[in-house]
N, C-alpha and C positions, 0 to 999 in steps of 0.2 A: 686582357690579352695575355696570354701563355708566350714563355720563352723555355725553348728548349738548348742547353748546353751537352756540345758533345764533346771527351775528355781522350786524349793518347794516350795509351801506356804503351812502352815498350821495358822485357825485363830484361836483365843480363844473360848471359848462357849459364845456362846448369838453375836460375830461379823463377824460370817459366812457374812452377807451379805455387813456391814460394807468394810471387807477384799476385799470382790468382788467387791465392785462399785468402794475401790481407783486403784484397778490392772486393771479394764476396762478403767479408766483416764489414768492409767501408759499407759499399751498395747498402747491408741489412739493415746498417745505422741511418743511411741517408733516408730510407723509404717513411722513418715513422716521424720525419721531422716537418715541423708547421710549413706549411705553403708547397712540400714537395709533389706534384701529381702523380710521379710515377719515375723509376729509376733501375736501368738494369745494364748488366755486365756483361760484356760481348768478348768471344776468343776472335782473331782474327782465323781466318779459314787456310790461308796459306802459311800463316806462320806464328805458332805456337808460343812465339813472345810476343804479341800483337793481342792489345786488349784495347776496347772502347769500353765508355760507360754512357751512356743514354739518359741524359737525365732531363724531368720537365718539370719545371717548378710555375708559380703564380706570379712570379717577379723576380728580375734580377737580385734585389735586394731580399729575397727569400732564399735564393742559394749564396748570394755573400754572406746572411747570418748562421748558416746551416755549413758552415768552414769550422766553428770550435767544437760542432758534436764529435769529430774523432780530434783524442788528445794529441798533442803535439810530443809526446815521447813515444807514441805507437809510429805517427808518421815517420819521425826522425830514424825510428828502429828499421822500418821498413825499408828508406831509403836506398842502402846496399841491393834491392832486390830492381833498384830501377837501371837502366842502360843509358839516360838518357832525362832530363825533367820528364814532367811530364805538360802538355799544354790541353788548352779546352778553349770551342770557340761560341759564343751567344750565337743564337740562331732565333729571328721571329717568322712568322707565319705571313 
């Protein structure tokens, strides 16, 4: 059985696109790692700092080990571009 997690981003004002270009880097890295089915980056339609990321992986434990493919100094860089954490919620079928 597949488990699909869905992720929030929200960015600050002025790094709407900032926030989008590291999640389209993140997204590219997530796609080619073990267990992931499929994985893609959504704008929100009414508001330009509103992103999801759609991910499906083979097991929970295939997206918990697919957390150190992006390094922890991109994340950390990145951070200033967030408004807010960001959260993600397990979803099964």
């Amino acid at each position: 059985m597949s488990i699909t997690r869905i992720n929030h981003f929200e960015a600050k004002p002025g790094h709407e696109t900032d926030l989008r270009e590291f999640m389209k880097a993140v997204v590219a890295e997530i796609r080619g790692v073990d267990g992931c089915i499929s994985c893609k980056l959504l704008n929100g339609a009414e508001d330009k700092a509103q992103l999801a990321v759609i991910e499906e992986w083979e097991s929970i434990e295939h997206h918990k080990a697919a957390a150190s493919v992006i390094p922890k100094e991109k994340i950390e860089k990145a951070m200033v571009y967030f408004a807010k954490p960001p959260f993600g919620i397990y979803y099964i079928k």
